[in-house]
Residue, then its C-alpha position, 0 to 999 in steps of 0.5 A: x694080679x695087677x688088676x687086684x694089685x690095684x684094687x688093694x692100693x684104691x682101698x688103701x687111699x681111700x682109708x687113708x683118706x677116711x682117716x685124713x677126714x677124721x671119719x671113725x676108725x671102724x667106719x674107715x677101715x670097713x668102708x675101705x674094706x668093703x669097697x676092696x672086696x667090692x672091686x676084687x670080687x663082687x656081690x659074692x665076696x662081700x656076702x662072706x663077710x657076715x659069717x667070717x665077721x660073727x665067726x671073729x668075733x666068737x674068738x673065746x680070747x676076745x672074752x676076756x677084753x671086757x672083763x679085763x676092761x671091767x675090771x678096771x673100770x671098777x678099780x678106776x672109781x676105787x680111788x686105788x690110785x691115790x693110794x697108789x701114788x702115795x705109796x709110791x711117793x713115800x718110797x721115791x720121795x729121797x731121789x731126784x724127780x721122786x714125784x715123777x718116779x713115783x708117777x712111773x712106780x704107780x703106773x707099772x702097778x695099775x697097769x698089771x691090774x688095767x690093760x688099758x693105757x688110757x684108763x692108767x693115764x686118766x687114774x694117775x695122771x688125775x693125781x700126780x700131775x697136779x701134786x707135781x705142779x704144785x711142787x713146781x715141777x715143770x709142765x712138761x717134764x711132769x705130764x711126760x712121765x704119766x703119760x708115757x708110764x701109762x703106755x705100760x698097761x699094753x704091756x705089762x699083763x693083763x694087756x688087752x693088745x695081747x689078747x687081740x693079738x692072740x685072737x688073730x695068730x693063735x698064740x697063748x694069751x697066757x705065754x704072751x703075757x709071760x712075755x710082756x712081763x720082763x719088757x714091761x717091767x725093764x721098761x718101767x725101770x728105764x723110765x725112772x732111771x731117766x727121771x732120776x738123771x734128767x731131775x739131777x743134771x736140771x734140777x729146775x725140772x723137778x725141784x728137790x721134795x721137802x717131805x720126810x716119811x719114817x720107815x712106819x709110813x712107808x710100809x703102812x702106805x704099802x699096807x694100804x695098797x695091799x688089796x691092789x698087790x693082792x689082786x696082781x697076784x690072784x689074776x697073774x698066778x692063777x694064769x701062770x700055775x695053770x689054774x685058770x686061763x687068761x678069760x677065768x681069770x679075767x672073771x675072777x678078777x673083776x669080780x675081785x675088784x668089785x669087791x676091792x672097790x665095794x668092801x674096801x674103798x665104799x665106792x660102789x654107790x649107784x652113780x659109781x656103778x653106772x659109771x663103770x659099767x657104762x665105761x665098760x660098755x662103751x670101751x668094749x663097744x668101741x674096740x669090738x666095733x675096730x676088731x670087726x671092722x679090722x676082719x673086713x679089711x684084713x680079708x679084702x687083704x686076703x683075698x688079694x694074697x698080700x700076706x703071701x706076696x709080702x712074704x715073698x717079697x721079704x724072703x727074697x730080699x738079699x739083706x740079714x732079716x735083722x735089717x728087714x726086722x729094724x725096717x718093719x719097727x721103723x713102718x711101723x712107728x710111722x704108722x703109729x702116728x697116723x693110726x691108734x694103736x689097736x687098729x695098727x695092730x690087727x691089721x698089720x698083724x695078718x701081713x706080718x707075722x708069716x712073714x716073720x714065721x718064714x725068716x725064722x723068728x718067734x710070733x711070740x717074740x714078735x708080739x711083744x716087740x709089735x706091743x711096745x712098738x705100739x706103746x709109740x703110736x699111743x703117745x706120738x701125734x696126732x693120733x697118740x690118745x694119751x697125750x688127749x687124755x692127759x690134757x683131758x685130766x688136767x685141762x690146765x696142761x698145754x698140749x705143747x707142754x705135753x708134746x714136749x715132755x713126751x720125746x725123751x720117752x719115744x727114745x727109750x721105747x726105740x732104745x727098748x726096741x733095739x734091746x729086743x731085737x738084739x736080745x730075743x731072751x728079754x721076751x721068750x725067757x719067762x714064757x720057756x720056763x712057764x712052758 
């Protein structure tokens, strides 16, 4: 047992050496993995990894990520986010910070139609933040709130970190998007009321919005953005009347958004086609490649009994599980930092969750304080990918700035970590009424 003890630490190292190196994720993790199973039981155990691997992957809620990530992709060429944000604009434009609140408000939206954060910081980011800079918003207060509101397409539904981890745990994708509703959505107002309240204490964050639009504009510009509230409502409808599942829906959805982008929009040229269907192809590519990877390791894991060595471990503390719980999210907003986030999850997922299971608390609820936790490692350095592709989209950006601008955000989704935890409702509420 010290041997394999051991065995797992050396692996571990060597990941963690990989991804100092900025060796590909996948290719860390698998090398890592394979090298652990190597030392825990040779040839024999290495030979089982193809058949565990192409079993994964078979998972039918895995089927769902490309069509969720289609179906962004189509909606991200539409030139919906425009509409989006004008929309949005036209509603918040009399408060303090109106821009950014109306960056938030655009967000949420997207990210009920998306599930991946960076296409929701890429789509909005694109428009918002030059409009706020023009109106001489300061930098970074102006890429924080697009950055850290596209955080929420992971968990507001359709959310591709649910359908990870419902492919590790069994848990119904659609009762965990029930869950990630109310968070995500509690989460979106939180972000807006702290807009609100920093642009009106240091109004040289976010000087005051000369526009004036007439109760016409404003439900016109809601009119515009109809397709997008239509789409809302035929994925997560049909999921929660039990129509379709989360994969059917996914299918019809995308398939609503090519029609969206096409019939509505004309965006769908050749040189737009292309574009979506290679994004798609190399999105699906990239997390598939992580999620097989992430089995190799996950199974070296396994093999050595970590998951039942931690439960035991945690079990046998003499301390109340809520201080094991605030222990677990505060590893884990650490490890955030040094891994990206769907990576984080399904490794830590196998370890976790039966501990969670033997202190008594809900995998379902625990899925949805594991995503928001995540939503941390997406906008915290280094490895924080939407503070990338916020500077990506707006080159003109400093990546100070954007640092910057994102650290009152890690301190709301904390504060929300802590709601959750004191508050299990905020997440099983929704799912026990749809059950």
């Amino acid at each position: 047992m010290v041997a394999d003890g051991l065995i797992v630490t050396l692996a571990v190292v060597l990941l963690l050496v990989l991804i100092a190196l900025r060796t590909p994720i996948f290719v860390a993790l698998g090398v890592a993995g394979v090298a652990g199973l190597l030392g825990l039981g040779g040839f024999t155990a290495v030979e089982l990894v193809p058949l565990a691997l192409v079993s994964q992957l078979q998972e039918y809620a895995l089927v769902a990520a490309p069509l969720y990530i289609l179906l962004g992709e189509a909606l991200a060429v539409s030139g919906l986010g425009r509409d989006l944000f004008a929309a949005a604009h036209r509603w918040f434009n009399r408060v303090p910070g109106g821009l950014g609140a109306s960056a938030v408000g655009a967000s949420t939206v997207f990210g009920a139609m998306s599930g991946v954060s960076i296409s929701s910081v890429a789509v909005i980011g694109r428009m918002a933040v030059p409009e706020m800079l023009e109106r001489g918003y300061k930098p970074a207060f102006a890429s924080g709130a697009v950055a850290a509101s596209g955080a929420l397409a992971m968990l507001i539904p359709p959310s591709l970190m649910f359908i990870l981890y419902s492919s590790i745990t069994g848990e119904s994708v659609a009762q965990l998007f029930a869950g990630g509703l109310v968070p995500g959505l509690v989460l979106s107002a939180m972000m807006i009321v702290y807009i609100v309240v920093r642009a009106k204490v240091a109004p040289a964050n976010a000087p005051v919005d000369p526009d004036r639009f007439t109760w016409r504009e404003r439900f016109a510009a809601i009119g515009r953005i109809s397709p997008a509230l239509l789409l809302i409502l035929l994925v997560l409808g049909s999921i929660y009347t039990g129509i379709a599942t989360p994969t059917e829906a996914a299918a019809v959805g995308a398939l609503a958004a090519f029609a969206v982008t096409g019939a509505i929009y004309h965006k769908l040229g050749w040189g737009n086609l292309k574009r979506i269907f290679v994004s798609t192809a190399q999105v699906t590519a990239a997390v598939l490649a992580i999620v097989g990877a992430a089995f190799v390791f996950t199974q070296m894991l396994v093999l050595a009994r970590v998951p039942d060595a931690f439960t035991e471990f945690i079990v046998g503390l003499d301390v109340p599980a809520t201080v094991i719980m605030i222990s677990i999210m505060l590893v884990l907003i650490v490890l955030g930092c040094l891994v990206d986030a769907a990576s984080l999850l399904l490794v830590v997922t196998p370890i976790l969750v039966p501990a969670i299971e033997e202190l008594g608390y809900d995998p379902l609820w625990f899925g949805v304080l594991l995503v928001v936790n995540l939503e941390i490692a997406v906008i915290t350095p280094p490895v924080g990918l939407n503070l990338y592709t916020m500077k990506s989209v707006v080159p003109e950006l400093d990546l100070a700035d954007i640092f910057r601008g994102i650290a009152p955000y890690v301190a709301i989704e904390g504060l929300l970590l802590a709601i959750m935890i004191a508050f299990p409702q905020l997440a099983t509420w929704l799912p026990g009424l749809l059950s």
